[in-house]
N, CA, C and O atoms as CSV, one atom per row, in Angstrom:
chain,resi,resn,atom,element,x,y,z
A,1,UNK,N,N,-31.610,125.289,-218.834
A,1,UNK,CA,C,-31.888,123.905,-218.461
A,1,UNK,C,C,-33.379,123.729,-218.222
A,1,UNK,O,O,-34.142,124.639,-217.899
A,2,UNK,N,N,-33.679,122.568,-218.401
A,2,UNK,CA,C,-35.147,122.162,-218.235
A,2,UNK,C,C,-35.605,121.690,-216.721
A,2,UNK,O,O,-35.159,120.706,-216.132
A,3,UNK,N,N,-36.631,122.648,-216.207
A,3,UNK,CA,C,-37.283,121.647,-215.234
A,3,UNK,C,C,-38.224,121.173,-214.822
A,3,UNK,O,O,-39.210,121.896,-214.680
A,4,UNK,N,N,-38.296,119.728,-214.456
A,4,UNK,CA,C,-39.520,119.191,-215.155
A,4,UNK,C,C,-40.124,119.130,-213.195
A,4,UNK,O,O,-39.341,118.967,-212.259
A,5,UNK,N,N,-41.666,119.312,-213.052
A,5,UNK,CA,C,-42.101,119.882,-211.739
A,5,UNK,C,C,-43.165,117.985,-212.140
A,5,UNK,O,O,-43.891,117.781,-213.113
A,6,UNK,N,N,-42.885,117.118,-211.156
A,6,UNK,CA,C,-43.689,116.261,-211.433
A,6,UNK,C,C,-44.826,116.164,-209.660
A,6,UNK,O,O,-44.453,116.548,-208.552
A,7,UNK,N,N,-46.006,115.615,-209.975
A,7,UNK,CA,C,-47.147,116.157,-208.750
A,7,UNK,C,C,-46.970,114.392,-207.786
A,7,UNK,O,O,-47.389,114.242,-206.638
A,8,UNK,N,N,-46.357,113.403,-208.508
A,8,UNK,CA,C,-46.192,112.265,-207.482
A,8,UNK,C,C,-44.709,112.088,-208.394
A,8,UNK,O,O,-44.425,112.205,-209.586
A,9,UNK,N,N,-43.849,111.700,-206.989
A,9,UNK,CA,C,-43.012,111.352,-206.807
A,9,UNK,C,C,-42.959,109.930,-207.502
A,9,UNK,O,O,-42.208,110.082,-208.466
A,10,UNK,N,N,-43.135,109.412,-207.488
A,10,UNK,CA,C,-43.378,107.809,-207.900
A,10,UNK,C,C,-43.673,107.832,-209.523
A,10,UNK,O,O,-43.661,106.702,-210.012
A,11,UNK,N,N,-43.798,108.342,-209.965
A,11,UNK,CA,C,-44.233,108.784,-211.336
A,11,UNK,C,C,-42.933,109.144,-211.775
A,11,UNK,O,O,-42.426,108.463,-212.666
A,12,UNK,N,N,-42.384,109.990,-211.350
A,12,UNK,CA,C,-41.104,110.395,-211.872
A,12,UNK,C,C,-40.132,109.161,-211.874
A,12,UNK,O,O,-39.846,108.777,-213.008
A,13,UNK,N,N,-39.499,108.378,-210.715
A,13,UNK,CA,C,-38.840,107.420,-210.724
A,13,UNK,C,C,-39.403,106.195,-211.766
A,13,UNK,O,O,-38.579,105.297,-211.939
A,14,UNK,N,N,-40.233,106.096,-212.226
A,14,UNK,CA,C,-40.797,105.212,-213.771
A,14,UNK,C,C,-40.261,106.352,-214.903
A,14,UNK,O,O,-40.133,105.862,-216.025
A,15,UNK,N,N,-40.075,107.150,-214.845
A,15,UNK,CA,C,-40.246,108.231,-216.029
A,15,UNK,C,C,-38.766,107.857,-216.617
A,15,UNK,O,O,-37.793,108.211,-215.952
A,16,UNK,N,N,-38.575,107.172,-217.810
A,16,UNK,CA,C,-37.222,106.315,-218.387
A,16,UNK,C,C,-36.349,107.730,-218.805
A,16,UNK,O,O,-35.128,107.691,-218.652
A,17,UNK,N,N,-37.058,109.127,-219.395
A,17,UNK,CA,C,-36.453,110.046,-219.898
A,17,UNK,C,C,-35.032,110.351,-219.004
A,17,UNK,O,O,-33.850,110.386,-219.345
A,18,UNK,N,N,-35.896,110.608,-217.354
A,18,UNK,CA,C,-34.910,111.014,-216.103
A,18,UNK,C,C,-33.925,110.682,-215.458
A,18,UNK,O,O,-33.361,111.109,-214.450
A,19,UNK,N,N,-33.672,109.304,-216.632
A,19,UNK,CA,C,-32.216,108.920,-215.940
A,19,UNK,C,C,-31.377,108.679,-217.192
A,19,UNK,O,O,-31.783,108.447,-218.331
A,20,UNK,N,N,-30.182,108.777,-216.770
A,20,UNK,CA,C,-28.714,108.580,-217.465
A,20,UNK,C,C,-28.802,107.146,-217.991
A,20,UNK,O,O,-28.502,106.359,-217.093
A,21,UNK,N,N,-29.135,106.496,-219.228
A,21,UNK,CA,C,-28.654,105.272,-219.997
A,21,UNK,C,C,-27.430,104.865,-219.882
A,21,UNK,O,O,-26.472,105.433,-220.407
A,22,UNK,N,N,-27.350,103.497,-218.941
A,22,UNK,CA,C,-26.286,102.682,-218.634
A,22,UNK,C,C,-25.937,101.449,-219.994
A,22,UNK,O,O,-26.736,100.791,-220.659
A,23,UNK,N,N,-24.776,101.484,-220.027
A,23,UNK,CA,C,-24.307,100.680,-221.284
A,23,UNK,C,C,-24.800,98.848,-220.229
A,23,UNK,O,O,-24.359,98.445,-219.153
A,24,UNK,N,N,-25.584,98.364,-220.953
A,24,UNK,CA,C,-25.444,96.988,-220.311
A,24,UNK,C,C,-24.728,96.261,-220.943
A,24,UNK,O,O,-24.968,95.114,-220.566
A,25,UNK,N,N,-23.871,96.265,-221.802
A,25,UNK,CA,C,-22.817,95.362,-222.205
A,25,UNK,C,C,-21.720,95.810,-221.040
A,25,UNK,O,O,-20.822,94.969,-221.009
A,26,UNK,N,N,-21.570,96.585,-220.335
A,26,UNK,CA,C,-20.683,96.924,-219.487
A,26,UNK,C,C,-21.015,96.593,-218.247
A,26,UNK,O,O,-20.322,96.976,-217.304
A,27,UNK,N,N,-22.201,95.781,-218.057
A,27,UNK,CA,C,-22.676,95.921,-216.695
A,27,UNK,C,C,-21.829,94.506,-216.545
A,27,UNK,O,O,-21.861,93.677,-217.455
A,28,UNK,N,N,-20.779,94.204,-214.872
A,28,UNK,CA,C,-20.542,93.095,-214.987
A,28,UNK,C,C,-21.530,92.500,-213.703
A,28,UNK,O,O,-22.071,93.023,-212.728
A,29,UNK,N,N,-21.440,90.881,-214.358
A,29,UNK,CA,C,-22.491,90.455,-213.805
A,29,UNK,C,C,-23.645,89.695,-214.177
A,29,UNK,O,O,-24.126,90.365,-215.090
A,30,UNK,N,N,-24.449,88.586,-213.993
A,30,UNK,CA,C,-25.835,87.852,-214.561
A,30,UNK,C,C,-26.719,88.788,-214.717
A,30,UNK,O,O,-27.082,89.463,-213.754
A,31,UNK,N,N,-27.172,88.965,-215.870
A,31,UNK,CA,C,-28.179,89.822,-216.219
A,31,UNK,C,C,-29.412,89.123,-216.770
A,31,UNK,O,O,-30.249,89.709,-217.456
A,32,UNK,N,N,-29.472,88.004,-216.476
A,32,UNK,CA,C,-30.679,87.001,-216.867
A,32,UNK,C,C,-30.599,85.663,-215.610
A,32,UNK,O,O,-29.729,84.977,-215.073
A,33,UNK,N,N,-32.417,85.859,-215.558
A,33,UNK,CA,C,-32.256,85.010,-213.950
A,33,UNK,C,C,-33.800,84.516,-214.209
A,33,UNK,O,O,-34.448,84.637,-215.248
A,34,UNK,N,N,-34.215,83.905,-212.927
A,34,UNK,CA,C,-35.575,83.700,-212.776
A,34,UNK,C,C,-36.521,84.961,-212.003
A,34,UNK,O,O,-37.736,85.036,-212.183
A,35,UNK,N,N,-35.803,85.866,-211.175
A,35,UNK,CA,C,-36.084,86.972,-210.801
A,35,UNK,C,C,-35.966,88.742,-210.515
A,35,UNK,O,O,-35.074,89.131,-209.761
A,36,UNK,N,N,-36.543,89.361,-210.909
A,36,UNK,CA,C,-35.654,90.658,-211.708
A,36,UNK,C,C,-34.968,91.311,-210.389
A,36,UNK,O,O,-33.850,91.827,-210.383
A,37,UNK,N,N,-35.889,91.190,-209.203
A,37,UNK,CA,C,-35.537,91.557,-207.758
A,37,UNK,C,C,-34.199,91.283,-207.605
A,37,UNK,O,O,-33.343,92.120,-207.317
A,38,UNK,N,N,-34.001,89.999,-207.816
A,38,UNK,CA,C,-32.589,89.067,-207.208
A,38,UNK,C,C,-31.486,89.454,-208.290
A,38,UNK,O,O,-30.267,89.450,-208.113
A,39,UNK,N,N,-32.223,89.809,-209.522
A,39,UNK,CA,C,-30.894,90.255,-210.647
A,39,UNK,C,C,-29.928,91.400,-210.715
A,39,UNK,O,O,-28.736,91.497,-211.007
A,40,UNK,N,N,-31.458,92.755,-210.108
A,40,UNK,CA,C,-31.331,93.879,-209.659
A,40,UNK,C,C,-30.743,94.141,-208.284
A,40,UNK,O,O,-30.354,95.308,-208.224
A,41,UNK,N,N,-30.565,93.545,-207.287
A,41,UNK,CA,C,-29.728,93.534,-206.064
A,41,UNK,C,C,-28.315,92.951,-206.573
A,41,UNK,O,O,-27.259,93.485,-206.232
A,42,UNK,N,N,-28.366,91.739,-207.470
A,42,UNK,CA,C,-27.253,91.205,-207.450
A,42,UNK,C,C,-26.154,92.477,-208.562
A,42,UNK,O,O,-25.064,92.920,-208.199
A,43,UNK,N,N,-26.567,92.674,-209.354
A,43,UNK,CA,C,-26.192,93.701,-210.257
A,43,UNK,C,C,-25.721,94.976,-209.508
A,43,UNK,O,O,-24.603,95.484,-209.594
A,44,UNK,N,N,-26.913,95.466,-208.653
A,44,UNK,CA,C,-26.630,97.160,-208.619
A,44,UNK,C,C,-26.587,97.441,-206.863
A,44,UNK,O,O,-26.317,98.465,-206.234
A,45,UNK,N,N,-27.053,95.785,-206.314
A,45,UNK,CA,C,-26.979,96.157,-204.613
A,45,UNK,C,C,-26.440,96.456,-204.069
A,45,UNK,O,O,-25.595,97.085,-204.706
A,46,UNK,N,N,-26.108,96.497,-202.402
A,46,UNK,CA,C,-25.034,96.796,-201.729
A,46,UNK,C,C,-24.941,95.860,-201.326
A,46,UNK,O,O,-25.812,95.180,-200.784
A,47,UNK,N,N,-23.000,95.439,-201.651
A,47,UNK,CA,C,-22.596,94.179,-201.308
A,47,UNK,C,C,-21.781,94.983,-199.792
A,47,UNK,O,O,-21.846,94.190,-198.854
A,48,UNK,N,N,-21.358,95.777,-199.552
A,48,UNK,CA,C,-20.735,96.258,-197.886
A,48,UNK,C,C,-21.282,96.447,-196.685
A,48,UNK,O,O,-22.331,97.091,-196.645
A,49,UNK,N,N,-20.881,96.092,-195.826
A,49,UNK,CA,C,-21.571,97.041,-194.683
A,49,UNK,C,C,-21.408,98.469,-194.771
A,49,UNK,O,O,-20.425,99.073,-195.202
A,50,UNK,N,N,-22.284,98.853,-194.398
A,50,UNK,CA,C,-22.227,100.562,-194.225
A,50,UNK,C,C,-22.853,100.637,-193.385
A,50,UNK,O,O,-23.943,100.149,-193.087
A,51,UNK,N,N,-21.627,101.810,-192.546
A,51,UNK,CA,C,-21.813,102.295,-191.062
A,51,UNK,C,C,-22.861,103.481,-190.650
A,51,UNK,O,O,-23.130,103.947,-189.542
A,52,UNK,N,N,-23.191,103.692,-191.527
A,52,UNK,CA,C,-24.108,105.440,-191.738
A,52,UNK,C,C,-25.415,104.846,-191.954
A,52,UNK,O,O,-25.813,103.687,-192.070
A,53,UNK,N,N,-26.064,106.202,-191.977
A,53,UNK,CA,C,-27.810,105.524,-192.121
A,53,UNK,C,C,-28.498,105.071,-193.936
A,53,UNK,O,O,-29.438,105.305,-194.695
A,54,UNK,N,N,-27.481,104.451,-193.849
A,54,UNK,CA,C,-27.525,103.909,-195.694
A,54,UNK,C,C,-29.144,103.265,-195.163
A,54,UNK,O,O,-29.702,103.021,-194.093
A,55,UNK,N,N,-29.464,103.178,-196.655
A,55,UNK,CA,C,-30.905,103.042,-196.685
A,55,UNK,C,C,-30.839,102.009,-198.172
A,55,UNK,O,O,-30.266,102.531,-199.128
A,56,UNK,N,N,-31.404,100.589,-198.374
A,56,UNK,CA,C,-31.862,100.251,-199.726
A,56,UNK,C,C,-33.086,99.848,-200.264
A,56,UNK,O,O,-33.257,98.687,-199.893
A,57,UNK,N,N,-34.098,100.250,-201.004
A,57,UNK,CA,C,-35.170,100.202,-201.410
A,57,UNK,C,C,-35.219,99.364,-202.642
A,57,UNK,O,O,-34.422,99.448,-203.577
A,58,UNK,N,N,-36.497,98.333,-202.531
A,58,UNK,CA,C,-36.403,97.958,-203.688
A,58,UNK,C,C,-37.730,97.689,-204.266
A,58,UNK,O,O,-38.421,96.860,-203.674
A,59,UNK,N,N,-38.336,98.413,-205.629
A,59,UNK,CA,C,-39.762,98.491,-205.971
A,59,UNK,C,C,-39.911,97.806,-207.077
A,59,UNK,O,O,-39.309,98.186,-208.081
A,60,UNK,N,N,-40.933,96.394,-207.133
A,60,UNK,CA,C,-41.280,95.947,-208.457
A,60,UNK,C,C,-42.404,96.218,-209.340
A,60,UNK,O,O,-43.456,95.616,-209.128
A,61,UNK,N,N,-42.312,97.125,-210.397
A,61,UNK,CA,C,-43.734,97.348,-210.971
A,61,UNK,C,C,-43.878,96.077,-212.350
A,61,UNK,O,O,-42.919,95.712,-213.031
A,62,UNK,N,N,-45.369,95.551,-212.510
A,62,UNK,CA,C,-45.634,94.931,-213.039
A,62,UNK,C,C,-45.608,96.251,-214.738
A,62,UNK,O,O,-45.658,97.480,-214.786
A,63,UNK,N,N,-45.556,95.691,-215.319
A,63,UNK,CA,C,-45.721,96.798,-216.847
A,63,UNK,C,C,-46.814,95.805,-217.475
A,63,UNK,O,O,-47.937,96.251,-217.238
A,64,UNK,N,N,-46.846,94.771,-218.097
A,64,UNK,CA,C,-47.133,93.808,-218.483
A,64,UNK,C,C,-46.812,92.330,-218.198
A,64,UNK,O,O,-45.871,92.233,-217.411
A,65,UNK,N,N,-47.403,90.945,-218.677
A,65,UNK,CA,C,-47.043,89.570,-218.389
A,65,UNK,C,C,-45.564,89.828,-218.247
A,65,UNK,O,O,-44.836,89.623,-217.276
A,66,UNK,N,N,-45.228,90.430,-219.689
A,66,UNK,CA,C,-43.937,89.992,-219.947
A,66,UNK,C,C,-42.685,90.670,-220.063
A,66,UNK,O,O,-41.736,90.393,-220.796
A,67,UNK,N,N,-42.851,91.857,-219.004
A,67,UNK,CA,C,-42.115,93.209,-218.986
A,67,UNK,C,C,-42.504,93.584,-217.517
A,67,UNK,O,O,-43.681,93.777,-217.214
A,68,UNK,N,N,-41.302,93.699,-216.454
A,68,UNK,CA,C,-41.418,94.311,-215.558
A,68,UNK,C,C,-40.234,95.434,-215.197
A,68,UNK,O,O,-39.123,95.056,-215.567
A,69,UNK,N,N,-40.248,96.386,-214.723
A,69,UNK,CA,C,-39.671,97.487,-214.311
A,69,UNK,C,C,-39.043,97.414,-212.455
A,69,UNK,O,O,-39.910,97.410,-211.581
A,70,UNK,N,N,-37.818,97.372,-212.115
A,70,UNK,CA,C,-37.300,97.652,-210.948
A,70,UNK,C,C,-36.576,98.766,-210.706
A,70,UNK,O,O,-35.637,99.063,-211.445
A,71,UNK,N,N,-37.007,99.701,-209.385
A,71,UNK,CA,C,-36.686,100.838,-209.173
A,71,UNK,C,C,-35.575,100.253,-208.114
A,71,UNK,O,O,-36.080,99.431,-207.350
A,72,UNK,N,N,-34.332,100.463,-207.919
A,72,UNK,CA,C,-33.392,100.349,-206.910
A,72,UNK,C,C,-33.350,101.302,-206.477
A,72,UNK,O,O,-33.503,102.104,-207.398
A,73,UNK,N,N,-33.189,101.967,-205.280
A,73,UNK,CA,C,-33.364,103.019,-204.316
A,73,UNK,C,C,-32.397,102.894,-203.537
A,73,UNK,O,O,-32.542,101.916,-202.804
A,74,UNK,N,N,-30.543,104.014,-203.203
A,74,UNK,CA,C,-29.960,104.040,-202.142
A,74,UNK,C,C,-29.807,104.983,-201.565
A,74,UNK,O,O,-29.856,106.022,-202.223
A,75,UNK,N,N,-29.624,105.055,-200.508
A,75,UNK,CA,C,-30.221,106.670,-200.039
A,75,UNK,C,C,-28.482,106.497,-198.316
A,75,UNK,O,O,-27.988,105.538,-197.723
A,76,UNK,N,N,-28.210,108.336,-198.261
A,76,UNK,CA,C,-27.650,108.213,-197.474
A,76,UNK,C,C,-26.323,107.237,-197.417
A,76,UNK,O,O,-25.866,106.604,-196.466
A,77,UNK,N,N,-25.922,107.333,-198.622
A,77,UNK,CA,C,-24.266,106.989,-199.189
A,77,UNK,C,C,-23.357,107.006,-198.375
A,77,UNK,O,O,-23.682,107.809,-197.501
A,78,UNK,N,N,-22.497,106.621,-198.184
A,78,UNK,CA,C,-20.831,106.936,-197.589
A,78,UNK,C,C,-20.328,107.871,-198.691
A,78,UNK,O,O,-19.326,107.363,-199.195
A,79,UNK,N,N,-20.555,108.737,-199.112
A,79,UNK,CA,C,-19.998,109.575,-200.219
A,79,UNK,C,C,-20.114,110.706,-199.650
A,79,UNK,O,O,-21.170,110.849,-199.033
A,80,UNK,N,N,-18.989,112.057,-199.630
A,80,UNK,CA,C,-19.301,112.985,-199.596
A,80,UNK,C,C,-20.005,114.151,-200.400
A,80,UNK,O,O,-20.139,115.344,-200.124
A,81,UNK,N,N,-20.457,113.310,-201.620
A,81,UNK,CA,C,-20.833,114.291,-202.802
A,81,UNK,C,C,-21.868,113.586,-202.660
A,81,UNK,O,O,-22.671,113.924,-201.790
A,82,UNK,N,N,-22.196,112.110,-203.692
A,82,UNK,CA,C,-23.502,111.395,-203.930
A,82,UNK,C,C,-24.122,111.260,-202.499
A,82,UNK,O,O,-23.490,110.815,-201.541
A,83,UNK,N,N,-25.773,111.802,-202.432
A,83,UNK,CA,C,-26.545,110.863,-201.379
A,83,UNK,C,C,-27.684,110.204,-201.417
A,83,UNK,O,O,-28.576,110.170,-200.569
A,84,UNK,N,N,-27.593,109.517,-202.763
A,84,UNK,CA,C,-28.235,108.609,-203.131
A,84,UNK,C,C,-28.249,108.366,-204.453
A,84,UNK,O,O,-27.737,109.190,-205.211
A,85,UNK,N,N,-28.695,107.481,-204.825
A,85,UNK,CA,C,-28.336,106.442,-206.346
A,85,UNK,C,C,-29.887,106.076,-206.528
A,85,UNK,O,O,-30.553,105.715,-205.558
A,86,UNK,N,N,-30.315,106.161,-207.538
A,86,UNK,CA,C,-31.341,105.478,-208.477
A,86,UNK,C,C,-31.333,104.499,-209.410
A,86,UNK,O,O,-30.722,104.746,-210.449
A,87,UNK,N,N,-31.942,103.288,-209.276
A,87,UNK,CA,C,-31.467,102.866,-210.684
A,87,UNK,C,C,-33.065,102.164,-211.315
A,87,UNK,O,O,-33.932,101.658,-210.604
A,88,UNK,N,N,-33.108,102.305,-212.687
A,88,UNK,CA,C,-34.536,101.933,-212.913
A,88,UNK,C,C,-34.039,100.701,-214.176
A,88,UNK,O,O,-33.838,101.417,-215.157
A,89,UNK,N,N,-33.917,100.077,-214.360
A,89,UNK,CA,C,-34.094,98.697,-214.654
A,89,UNK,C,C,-35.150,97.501,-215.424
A,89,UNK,O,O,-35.665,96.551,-214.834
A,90,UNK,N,N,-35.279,97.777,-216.627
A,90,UNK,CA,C,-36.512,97.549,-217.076
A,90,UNK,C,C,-36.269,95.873,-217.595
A,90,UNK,O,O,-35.278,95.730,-218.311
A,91,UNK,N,N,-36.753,95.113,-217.418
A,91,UNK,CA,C,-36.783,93.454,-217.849
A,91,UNK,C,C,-37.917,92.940,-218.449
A,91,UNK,O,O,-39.057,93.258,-218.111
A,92,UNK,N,N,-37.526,91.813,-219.711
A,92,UNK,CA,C,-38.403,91.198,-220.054
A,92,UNK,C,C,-38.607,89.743,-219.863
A,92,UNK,O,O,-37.453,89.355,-219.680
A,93,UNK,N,N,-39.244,88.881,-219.806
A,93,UNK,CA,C,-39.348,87.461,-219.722
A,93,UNK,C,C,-39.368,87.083,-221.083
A,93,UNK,O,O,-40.218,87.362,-221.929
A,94,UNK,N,N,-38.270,86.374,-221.205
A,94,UNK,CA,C,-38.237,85.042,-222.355
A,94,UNK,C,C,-39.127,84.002,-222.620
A,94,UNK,O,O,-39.024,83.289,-221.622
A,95,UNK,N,N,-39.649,83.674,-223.101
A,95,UNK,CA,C,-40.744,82.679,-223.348
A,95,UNK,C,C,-39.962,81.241,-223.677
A,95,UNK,O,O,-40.161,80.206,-223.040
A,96,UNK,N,N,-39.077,81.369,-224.743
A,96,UNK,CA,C,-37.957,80.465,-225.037
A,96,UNK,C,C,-37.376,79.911,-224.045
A,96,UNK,O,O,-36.979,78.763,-224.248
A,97,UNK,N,N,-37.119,80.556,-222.585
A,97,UNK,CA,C,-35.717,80.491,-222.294
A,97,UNK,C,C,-36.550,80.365,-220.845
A,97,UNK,O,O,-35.729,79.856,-220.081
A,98,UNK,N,N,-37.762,80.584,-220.130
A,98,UNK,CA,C,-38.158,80.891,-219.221
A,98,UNK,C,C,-37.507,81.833,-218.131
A,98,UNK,O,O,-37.669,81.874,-216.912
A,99,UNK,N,N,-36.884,82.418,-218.802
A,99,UNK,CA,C,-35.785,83.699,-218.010
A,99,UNK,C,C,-35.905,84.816,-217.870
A,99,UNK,O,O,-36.545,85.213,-218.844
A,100,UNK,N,N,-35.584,85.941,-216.971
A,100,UNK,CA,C,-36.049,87.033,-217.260
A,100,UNK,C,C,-34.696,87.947,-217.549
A,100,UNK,O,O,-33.781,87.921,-216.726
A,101,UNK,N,N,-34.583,88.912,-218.984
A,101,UNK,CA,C,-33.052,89.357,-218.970
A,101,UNK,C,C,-33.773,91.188,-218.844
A,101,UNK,O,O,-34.802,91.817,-219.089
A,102,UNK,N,N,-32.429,91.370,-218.309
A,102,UNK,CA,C,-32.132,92.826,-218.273
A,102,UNK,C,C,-31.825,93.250,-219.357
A,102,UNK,O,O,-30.913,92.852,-220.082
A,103,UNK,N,N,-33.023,94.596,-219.649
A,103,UNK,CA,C,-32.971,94.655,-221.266
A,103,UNK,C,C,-32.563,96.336,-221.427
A,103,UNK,O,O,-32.378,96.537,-222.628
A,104,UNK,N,N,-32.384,97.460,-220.726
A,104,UNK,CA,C,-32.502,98.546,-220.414
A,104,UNK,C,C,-31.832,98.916,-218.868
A,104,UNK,O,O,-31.871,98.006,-218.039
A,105,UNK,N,N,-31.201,100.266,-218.450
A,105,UNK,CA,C,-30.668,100.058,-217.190
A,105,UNK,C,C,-30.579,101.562,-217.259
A,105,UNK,O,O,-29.851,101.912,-218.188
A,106,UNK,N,N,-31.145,102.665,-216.497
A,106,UNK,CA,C,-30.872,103.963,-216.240
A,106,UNK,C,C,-30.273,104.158,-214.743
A,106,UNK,O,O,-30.551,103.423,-213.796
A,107,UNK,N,N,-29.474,105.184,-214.700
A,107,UNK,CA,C,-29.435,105.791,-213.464
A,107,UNK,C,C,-29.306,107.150,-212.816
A,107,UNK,O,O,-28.471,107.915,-213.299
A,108,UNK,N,N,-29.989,107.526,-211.837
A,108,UNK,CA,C,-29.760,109.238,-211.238
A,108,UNK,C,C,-29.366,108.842,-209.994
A,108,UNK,O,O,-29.347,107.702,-209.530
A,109,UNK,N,N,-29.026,109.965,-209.450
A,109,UNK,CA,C,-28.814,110.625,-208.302
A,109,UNK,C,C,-28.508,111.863,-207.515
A,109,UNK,O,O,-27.805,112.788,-207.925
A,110,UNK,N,N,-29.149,111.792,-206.251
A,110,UNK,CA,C,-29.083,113.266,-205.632
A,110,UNK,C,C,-27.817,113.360,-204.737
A,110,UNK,O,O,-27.217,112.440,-204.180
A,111,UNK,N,N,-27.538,114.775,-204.731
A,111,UNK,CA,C,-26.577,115.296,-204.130
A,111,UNK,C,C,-26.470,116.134,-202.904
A,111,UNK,O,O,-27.232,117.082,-202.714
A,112,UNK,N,N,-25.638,115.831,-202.164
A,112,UNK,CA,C,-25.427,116.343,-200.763
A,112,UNK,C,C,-25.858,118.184,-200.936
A,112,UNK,O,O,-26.734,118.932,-200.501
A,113,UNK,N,N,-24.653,118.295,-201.833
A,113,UNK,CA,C,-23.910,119.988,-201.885
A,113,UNK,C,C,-24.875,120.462,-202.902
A,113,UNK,O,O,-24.457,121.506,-203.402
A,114,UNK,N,N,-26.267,120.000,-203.506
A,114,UNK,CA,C,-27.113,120.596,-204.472
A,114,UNK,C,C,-27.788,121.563,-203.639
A,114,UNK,O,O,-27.860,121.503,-202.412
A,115,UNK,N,N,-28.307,122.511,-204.425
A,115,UNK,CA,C,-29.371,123.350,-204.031
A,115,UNK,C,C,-30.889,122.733,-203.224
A,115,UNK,O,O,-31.517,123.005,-202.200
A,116,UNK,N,N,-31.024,121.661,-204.485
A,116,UNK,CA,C,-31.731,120.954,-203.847
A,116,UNK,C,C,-32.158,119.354,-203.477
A,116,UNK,O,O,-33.151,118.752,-203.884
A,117,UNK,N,N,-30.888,118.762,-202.402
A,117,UNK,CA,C,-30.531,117.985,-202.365
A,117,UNK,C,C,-31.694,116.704,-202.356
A,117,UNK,O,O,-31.371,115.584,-202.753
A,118,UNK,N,N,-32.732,116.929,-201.981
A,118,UNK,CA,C,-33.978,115.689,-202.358
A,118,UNK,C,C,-34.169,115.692,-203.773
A,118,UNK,O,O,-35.135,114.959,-203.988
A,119,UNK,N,N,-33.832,116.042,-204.585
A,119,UNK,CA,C,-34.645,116.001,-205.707
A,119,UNK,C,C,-32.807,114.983,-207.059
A,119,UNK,O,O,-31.583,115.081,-206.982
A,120,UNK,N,N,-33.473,114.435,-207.727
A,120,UNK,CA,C,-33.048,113.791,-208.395
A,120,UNK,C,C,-32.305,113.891,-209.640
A,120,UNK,O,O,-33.187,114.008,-210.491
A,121,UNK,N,N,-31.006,113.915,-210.311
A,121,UNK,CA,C,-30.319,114.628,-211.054
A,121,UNK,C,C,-29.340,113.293,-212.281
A,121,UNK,O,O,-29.381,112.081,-212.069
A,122,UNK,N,N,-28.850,113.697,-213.031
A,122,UNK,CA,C,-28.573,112.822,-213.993
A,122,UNK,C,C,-27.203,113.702,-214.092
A,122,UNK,O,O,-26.337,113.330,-214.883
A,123,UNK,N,N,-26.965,115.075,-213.153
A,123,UNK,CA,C,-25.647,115.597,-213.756
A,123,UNK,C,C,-24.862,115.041,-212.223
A,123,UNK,O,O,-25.321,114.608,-211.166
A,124,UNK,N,N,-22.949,115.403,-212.910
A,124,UNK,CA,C,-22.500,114.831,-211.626
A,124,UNK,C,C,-23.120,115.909,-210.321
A,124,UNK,O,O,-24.011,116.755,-210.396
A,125,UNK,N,N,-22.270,115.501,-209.141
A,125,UNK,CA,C,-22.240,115.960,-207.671
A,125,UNK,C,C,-21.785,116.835,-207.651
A,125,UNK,O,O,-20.736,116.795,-208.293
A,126,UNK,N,N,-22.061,118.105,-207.060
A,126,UNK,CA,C,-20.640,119.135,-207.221
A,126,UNK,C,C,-20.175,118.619,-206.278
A,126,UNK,O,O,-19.066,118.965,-205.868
């Protein structure tokens, strides 16, 4: 197996290779809005309360005018396997349509029972 040693953290979570390609014809849900923030919570957020020290992050990088990138960040799951979810989310703005659609959708996550549970994985949980 490959491992890739990256020197900022933040670099890696942009890095499109490192996550698992989500089918977006399967995603249910508005995937075109006026804001990628509000598309990306509404899509991949947490709609529950959670009683534990759940954690949700949410990062907008500019790429270009007409292409922006959202990192969703959940950390500290109600799961006994998953403890945390990634999702990176790449959108473009319509010019036509003044809209912005979800055009791309990856996801990782780290695991409780891993060796090394901070670090970020695309295989399941043991």
């Amino acid at each position: 197996s490959l491992i890739l040693m990256g020197c900022n953290p933040s670099d890696d979570a942009l890095e499109k290779s490192r996550y698992q390609p989500l089918n977006i014809a399967e995603i249910k849900g508005k995937r075109i809005g006026d804001d990628p923030k509000a598309i990306a919570l509404d899509l991949f957020g947490n709609k529950e309360t959670v009683e534990s020290e759940f954690t949700e992050e949410i990062k907008v990088i500019e790429q270009q005018a007409f292409e922006k990138i959202v990192i969703l960040t959940q950390m500290n799951l109600p799961d006994d396997k998953i403890r945390g979810k990634r999702y990176r989310l790449e959108f473009q703005f319509d010019q036509s349509t003044g809209k912005w659609n979800l055009k791309e959708a990856g996801r990782q996550q780290s695991c409780y029972k891993s060796e090394k549970p901070k670090d970020w994985t695309i295989e399941p949980c043991p």
